[in-house]
N, C-alpha and C positions, 0 to 999 in steps of 0.2 A: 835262485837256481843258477847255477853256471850257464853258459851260453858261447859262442861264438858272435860275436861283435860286431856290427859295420863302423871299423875303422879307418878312417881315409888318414894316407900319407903312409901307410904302413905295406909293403912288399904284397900282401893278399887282402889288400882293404877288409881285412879283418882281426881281432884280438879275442883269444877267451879271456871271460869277465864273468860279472853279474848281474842278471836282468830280473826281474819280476816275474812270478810266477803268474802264470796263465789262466784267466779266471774263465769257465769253460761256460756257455751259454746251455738251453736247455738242450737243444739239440748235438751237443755237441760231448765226445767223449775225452776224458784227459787221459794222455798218453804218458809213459815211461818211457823216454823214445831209449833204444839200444843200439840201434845203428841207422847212418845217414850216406844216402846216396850222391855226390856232387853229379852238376851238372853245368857244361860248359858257359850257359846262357848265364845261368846265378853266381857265378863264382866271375865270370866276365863285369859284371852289373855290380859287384859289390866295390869291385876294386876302379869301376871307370865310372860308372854311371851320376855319382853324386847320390849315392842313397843315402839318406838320416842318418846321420851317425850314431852309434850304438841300437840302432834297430840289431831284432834279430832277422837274420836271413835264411832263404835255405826252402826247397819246393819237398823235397822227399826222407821219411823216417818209417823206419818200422821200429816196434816195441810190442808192450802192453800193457790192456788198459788197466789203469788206476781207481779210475770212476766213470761208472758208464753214465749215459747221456740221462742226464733227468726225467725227459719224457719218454724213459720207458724204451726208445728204440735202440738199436744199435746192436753192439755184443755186451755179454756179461763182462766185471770184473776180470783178470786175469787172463783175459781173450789174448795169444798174438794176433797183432793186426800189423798191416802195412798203410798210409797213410799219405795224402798230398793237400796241398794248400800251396800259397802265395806268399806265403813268409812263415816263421816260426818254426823250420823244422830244427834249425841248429842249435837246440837246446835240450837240456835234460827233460824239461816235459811238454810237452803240447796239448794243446787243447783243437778239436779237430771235429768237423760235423759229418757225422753217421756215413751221409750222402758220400763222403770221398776215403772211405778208409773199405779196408776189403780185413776177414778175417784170413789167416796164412796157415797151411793146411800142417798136418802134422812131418808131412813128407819134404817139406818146402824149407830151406835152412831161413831164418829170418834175416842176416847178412844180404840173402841173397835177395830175397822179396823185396830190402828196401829201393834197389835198382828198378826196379817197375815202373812206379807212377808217371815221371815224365817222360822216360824214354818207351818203355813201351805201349802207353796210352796214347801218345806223339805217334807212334807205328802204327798203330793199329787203325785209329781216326784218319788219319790222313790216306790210307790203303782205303779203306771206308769208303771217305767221300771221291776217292778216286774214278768210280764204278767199278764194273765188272772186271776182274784181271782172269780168269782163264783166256787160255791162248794168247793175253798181250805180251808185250817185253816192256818190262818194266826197269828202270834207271835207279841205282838208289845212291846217291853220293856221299862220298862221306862214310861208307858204309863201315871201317874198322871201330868207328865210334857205338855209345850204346844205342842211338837209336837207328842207328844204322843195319849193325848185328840183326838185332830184333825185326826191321822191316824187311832185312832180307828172307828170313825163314817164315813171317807172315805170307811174302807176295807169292814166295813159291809153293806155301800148303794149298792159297788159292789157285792156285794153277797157271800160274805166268810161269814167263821166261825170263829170270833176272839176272843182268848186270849188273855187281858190282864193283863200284868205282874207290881204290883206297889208295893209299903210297905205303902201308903195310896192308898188305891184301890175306896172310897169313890166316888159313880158319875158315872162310868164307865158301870156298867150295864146298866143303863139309858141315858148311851151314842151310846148302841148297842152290847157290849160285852158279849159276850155267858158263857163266863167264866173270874173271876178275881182272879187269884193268888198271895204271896207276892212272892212265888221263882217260880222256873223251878221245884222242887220235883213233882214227879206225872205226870206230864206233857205229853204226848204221841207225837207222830209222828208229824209234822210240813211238810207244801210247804213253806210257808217264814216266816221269819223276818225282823223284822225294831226293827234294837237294839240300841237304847241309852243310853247304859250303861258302854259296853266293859268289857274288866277282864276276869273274869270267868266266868263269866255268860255267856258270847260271845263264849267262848270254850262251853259250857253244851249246849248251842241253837245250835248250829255247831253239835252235837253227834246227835240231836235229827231229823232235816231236812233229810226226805227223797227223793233219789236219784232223779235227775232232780228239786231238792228246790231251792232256794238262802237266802242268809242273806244278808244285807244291814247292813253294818255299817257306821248309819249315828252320832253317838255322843258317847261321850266317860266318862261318868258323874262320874262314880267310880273311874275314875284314876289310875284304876289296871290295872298292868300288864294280860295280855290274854296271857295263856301256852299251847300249846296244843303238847300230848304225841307223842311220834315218832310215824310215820305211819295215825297217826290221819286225815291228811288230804291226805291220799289215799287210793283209793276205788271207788266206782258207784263213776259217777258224780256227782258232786253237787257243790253252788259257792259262794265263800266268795266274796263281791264286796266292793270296799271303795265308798263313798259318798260324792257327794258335789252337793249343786243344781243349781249352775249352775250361769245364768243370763238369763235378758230379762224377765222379773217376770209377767211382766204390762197384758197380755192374761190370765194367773192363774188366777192372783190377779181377775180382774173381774170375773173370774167364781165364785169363792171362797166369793168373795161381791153377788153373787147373791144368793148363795145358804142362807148365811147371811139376806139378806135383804129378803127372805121368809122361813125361821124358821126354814131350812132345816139342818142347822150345828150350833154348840150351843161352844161360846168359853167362857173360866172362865177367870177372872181376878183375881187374889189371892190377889194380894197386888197393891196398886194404891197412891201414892201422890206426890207431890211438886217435882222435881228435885232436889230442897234442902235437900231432905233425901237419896240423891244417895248411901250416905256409911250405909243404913238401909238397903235401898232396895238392893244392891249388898252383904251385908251379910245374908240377906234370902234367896235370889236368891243362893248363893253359898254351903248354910248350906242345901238345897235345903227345906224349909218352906213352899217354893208357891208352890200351888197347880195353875194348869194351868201357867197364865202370869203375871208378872209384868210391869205397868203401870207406867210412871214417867209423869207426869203433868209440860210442860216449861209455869209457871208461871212470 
């Protein structure tokens, strides 16, 4: 099957090529993927990190299935489904278990659905374990990105007061946010954050959360160093958390389709075309250009 590549030395430490086709375990259903979501973390990781060369990479695909899962569970044949894992979406098929694919409603464009898995399962977990957000003020950094968008319109169905924070703030308002900044200047007292940014910004969010808050560091998009001054982190309680969401997506995912497939949550696509411009779309994606998600079409 064709694929997208972990290429190192190459401008998006990646190539399309040819990789081996996907041999799908029982629980697990093979996919026709149609469209692929990038995400800043994987498309960072491919070109810096040292990953395997000629791995495939890539967290998020939707399509449909080819051959559903042996034992029986899953969707039938033919299903659209939307889809996550840890590697193998950047290819024509995948092979993917039950647990983390959701089926995609007839209302729901499947382009759009492939956006989901990381950025809005990242939203929605991390709001989660945040606790209760009515009446807090909630911080969400980074917010012009996808999983930014997404936590903004999460924090405010639950009833918070959210800021957020972007340097294209464009949309946001009209996504639910009370307030949109480009910095932390001004800014007042906080219960949480969901920072995607890190650096200093992460230290200035950290000064501002009031005792019993937390910060969520779920992304790191600045690349800076985060300093924070002696003694800074003691005092009243309060809790810097590291992030990851986890797995077993497939529950979210449907909720998240549903909310989709009745008008309730509203995702952008910034950039969208052929897999053939993968080293376009991974230097937008990286220069950070898209606003929301980038869309790659396996043509």
């Amino acid at each position: 099957m064709r694929a997208l590549l972990v290429t190192p030395g190459t401008t998006s430490g990646l190539k399309l090529g040819e990789a081996d086709d996907p041999v799908p375990a029982a629980n697990e259903a093979l996919v026709d993927v149609e469209h692929v979501s990038l995400n800043f973390g994987e498309v960072f990781n491919a070109r810096e990190s040292g990953a395997e060369p000629g791995a495939v990479h890539g967290w998020d695909a939707s399509g449909v299935v080819a051959r559903a899962a042996a034992d029986g569970s899953g969707p039938a044949v033919g299903s659209r489904v939307v889809t996550f894992g840890y590697s193998g979406a950047w290819a024509q098929r995948r092979a993917v278990p039950v647990a983390e694919l959701a089926v995609v409603p007839d209302e729901v464009d499947l382009a759009v659905s492939s956006t989901l898995p990381v950025a809005g399962v990242t939203a929605l977990r991390a709001l989660r374990r945040s606790g209760p957000l009515l009446g807090r003020t909630v911080l969400v950094t980074g917010a012009s990105g996808g999983v930014g968008r997404i936590a903004v319109q999460l924090a405010a169905r639950a009833g918070a007061r959210v800021i957020a924070q972007a340097r294209r703030g464009g949309g946001l308002a009209e996504l639910g946010a009370h307030e949109v900044v480009p910095d932390l200047d001004g800014v007042g007292e906080l219960d949480v954050v969901l920072d995607n940014v890190g650096g200093p910004q992460l230290v200035r969010a950290w000064e501002l959360v009031r005792p019993g808050g937390v910060v969520q560091s779920i992304g790191w998009t600045s690349g800076e160093p985060a300093v924070f001054q002696p003694y800074a982190t003691v005092g009243p309680a309060k809790s810097l958390t590291s992030f990851q969401p986890g797995t077993e997506f497939g529950a979210d995912l449907d909720y998240l389709l549903g909310l989709l497939a009745r008008g309730e949550l509203a995702v952008e696509v910034g950039w969208r075309g052929s897999w053939q411009r993968y080293e376009e779309a991974a230097e937008a994606l990286l220069g950070r250009k898209v606003t929301g998600k980038a869309v790659l079409d396996v043509d």
